[in-house]
C-alpha positions as CSV (number, residue, x, y, z in Angstrom):
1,X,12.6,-0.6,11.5
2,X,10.6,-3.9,9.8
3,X,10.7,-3.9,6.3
4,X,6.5,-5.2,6.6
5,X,3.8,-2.3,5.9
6,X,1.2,-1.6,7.5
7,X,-2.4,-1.8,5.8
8,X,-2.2,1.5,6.2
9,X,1.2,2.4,4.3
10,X,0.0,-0.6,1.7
11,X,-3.4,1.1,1.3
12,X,-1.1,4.4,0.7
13,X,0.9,3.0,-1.5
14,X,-1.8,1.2,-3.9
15,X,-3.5,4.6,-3.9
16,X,-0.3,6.2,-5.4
17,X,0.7,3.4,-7.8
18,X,-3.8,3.6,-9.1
19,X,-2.8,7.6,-9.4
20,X,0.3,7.1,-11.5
21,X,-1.2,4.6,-13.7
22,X,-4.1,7.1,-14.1
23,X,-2.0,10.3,-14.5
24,X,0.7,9.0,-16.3
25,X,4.2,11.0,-16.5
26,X,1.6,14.0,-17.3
27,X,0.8,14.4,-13.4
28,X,2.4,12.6,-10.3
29,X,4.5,9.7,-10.8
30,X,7.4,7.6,-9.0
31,X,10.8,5.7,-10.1
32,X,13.4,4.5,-8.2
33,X,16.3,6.9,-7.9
34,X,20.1,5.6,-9.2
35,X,21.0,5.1,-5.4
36,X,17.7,3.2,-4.7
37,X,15.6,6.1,-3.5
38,X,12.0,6.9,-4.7
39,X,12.0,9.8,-6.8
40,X,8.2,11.4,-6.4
41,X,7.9,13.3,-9.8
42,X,5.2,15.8,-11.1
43,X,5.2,18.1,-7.6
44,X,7.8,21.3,-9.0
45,X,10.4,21.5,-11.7
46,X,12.6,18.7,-9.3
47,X,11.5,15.1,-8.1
48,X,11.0,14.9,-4.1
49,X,13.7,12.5,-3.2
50,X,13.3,9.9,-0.1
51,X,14.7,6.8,0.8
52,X,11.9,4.0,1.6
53,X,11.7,4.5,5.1
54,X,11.6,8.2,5.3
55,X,8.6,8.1,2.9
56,X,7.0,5.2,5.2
57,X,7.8,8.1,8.3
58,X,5.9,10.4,6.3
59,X,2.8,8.3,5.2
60,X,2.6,7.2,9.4
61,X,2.3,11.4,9.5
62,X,-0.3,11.9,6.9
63,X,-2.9,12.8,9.3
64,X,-0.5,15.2,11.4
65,X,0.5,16.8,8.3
66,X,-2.8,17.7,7.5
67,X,-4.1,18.5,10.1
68,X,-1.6,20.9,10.0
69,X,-2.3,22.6,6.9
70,X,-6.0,23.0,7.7
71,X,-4.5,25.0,11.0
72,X,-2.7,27.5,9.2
73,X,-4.6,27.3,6.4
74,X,-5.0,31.4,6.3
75,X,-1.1,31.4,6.7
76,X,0.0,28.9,3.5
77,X,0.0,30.3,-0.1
78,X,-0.5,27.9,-3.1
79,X,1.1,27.8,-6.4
80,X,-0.6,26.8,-10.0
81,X,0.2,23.4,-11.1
82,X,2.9,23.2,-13.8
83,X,1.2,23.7,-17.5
């Protein structure tokens, strides 16, 4: 796998670095985990954990993954953002 982004993935990425700025560590934000990892924070009471290139597999799936939810939409449950 290349270590270049896409425009895509750097469009993605830009988004979530303008949401963290925005948000601060009150809503979403990333670090780098200990083992080099990014750590996505603000989703539960843990950080969603991925190494680069599994969150770069996930990005290229954004569209699937929606899509996805909109399908089983009537199926899904959602849960109140932490207070």
């Amino acid at each position: 796998m290349s270590d270049e982004l896409t425009n895509d993935e750097r469009a993605e990425l830009e988004a979530l670095r303008k949401e963290k700025n925005k948000t601060g560590k009150k809503g979403l934000y990333l670090q780098v985990s200990q083992k080099g990892a990014v750590s996505l924070y603000g989703m539960g009471r843990f950080p969603v954990t991925l190494y680069k290139e599994q969150w770069l597999k996930v990005i290229a799936h954004m569209e699937v993954i929606q899509q996805f939810i909109a399908d089983h939409d009537s199926e899904l449950k959602t849960k109140e953002a932490n207070g």
